[in-house]
N, C-alpha and C positions, 0 to 999 in steps of 0.2 A: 337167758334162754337162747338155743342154738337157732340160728337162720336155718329155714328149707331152703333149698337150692333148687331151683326150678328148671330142669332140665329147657334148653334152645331145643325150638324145632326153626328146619328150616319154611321163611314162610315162599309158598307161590301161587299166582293166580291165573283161574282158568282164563285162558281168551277165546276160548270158542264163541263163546257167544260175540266177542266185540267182532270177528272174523266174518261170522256171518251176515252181521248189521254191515258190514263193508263192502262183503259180496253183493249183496240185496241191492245196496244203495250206487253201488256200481252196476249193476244191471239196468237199475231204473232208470240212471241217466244216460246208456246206450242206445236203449229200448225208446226212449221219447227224443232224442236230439235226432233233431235235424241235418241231413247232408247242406252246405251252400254249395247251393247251384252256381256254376262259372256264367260268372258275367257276360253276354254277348260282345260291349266294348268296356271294357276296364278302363279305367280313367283315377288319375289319381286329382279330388276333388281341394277344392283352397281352403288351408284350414279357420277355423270358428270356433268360439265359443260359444255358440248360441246353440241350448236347447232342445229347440219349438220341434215337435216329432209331425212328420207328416201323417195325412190319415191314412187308415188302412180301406178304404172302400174308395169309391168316386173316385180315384184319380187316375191322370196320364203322368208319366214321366216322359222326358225327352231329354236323352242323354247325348251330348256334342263332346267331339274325342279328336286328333288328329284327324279333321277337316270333314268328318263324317255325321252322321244324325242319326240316331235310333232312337226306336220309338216303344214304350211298354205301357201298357193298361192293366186296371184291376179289373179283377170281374170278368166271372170264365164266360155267362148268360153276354155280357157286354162287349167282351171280347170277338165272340160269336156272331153278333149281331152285327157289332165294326168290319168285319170281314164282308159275309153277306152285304152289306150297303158298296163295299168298295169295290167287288166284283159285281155290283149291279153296275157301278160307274165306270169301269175300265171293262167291262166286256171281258171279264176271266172267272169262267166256273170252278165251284170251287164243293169240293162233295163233303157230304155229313161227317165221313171221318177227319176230311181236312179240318173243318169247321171244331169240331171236339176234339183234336190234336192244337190246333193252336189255340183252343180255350185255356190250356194247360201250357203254352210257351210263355217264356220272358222273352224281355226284349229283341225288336229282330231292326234289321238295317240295310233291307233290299228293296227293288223296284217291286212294283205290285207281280210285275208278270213273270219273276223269279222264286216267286214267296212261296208256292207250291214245292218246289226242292227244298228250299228250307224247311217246310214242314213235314215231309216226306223224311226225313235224317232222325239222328238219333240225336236226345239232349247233350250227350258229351261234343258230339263231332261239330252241331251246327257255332260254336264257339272258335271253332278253327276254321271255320268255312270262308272267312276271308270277305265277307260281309263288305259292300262298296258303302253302303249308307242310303238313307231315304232321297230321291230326287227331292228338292226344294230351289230350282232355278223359278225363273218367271215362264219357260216354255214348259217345263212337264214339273209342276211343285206338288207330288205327292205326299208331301207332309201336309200340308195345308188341307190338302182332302182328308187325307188320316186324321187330324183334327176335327174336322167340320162334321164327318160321320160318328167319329168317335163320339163326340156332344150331343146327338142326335139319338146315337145307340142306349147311351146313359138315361140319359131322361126317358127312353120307348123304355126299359128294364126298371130303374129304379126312382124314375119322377125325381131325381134330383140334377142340377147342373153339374157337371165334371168341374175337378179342380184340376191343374198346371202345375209341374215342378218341373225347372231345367235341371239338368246333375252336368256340368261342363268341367271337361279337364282345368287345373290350374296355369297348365301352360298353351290352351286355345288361342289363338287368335281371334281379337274382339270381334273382329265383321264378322264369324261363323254364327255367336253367339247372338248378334245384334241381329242378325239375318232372322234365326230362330224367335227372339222377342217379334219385329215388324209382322213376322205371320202372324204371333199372337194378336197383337193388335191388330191386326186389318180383321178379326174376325173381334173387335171389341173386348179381346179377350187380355184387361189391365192389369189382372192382380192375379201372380204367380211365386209361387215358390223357389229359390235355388239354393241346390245341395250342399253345403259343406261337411266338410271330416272333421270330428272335435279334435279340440288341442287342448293343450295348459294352458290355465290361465296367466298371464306376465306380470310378476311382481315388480 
């Protein structure tokens, strides 16, 4: 019996639809990402394998950089509140839109009675503004107040105590860093968090 011969066709397949699933799904992830915001002092951190994620609520950061200090808080209401207490103690007003402009700042690293410029700027610029860092001598230690109100602020908003992380460059010199601890402590403040960049693990 003779074989049929089955004519070839050629085969092809539609991708529109996979086109569109790509399009979609690149939209969705332009639409919901995040810009990163520029650090106030960039600091390249000692690396770690550890882990442990800090929380997202309650905390201060205090970032130490080439010889300098800044200072970041969670919590726009807390934030808010940090302000008001520090311009109740240094004598410097500070008006409702100041106070809701830095509810929305990261980290900043000036004297109290400069802080108004810096919040007065825009987010890209105050990054270049050349920031000297928080006083923390023994005659004007501004940090130490930034702290004391900041724990004060936290507990008047959210009845919780504030947690501590330092974030310090890998190449600081230790007294800046030690300086930074002894405040903690003279304010009984023992147990602190410090930043590192993950690494590989060394086989």
């Amino acid at each position: 019996m003779a074989k049929i011969k089955m004519k070839k066709k050629s085969t092809s397949t539609d991708m529109t639809a996979m086109c569109d699933v790509a399009f979609l799904l690149l939209t969705f992830f332009i639409l919901t990402a995040t810009a990163k915001v520029p650090e106030a002092l960039p600091v390249d951190m000692p690396a770690s394998t550890v882990q442990t994620k800090l929380p997202e609520t309650d905390l201060a950061t205090i970032t130490v950089g080439k010889g300098k200090v800044f200072f970041d808080l969670k919590g726009r209401e807390v934030r808010k509140r940090t302000l008001e207490l520090m311009g109740q103690k240094y004598g410097v007003a500070f008006s409702e839109q100041d106070k809701n402009e830095f509810g929305l700042m990261e980290g900043f690293g000036v004297p109290i009675t400069s802080l108004k410029q810096i919040i007065d700027m825009k987010a890209a610029d105050r990054s270049k503004a050349g920031q000297p860092g928080i006083p923390k001598d023994s005659l004007d230690n501004q940090l130490k107040e930034w702290i004391y109100n900041a724990r004060i602020a936290n507990i008047e908003i959210d009845d919780k105590e504030l947690q501590f992380a330092i974030k310090g460059d890998a190449k600081e010199e230790y007294p800046v860093i030690h300086k930074v601890m002894d405040i903690l402590q003279d304010q009984k403040i023992n147990t602190f968090s410090l930043v590192t960049g993950m690494r590989g693990k060394d086989f």
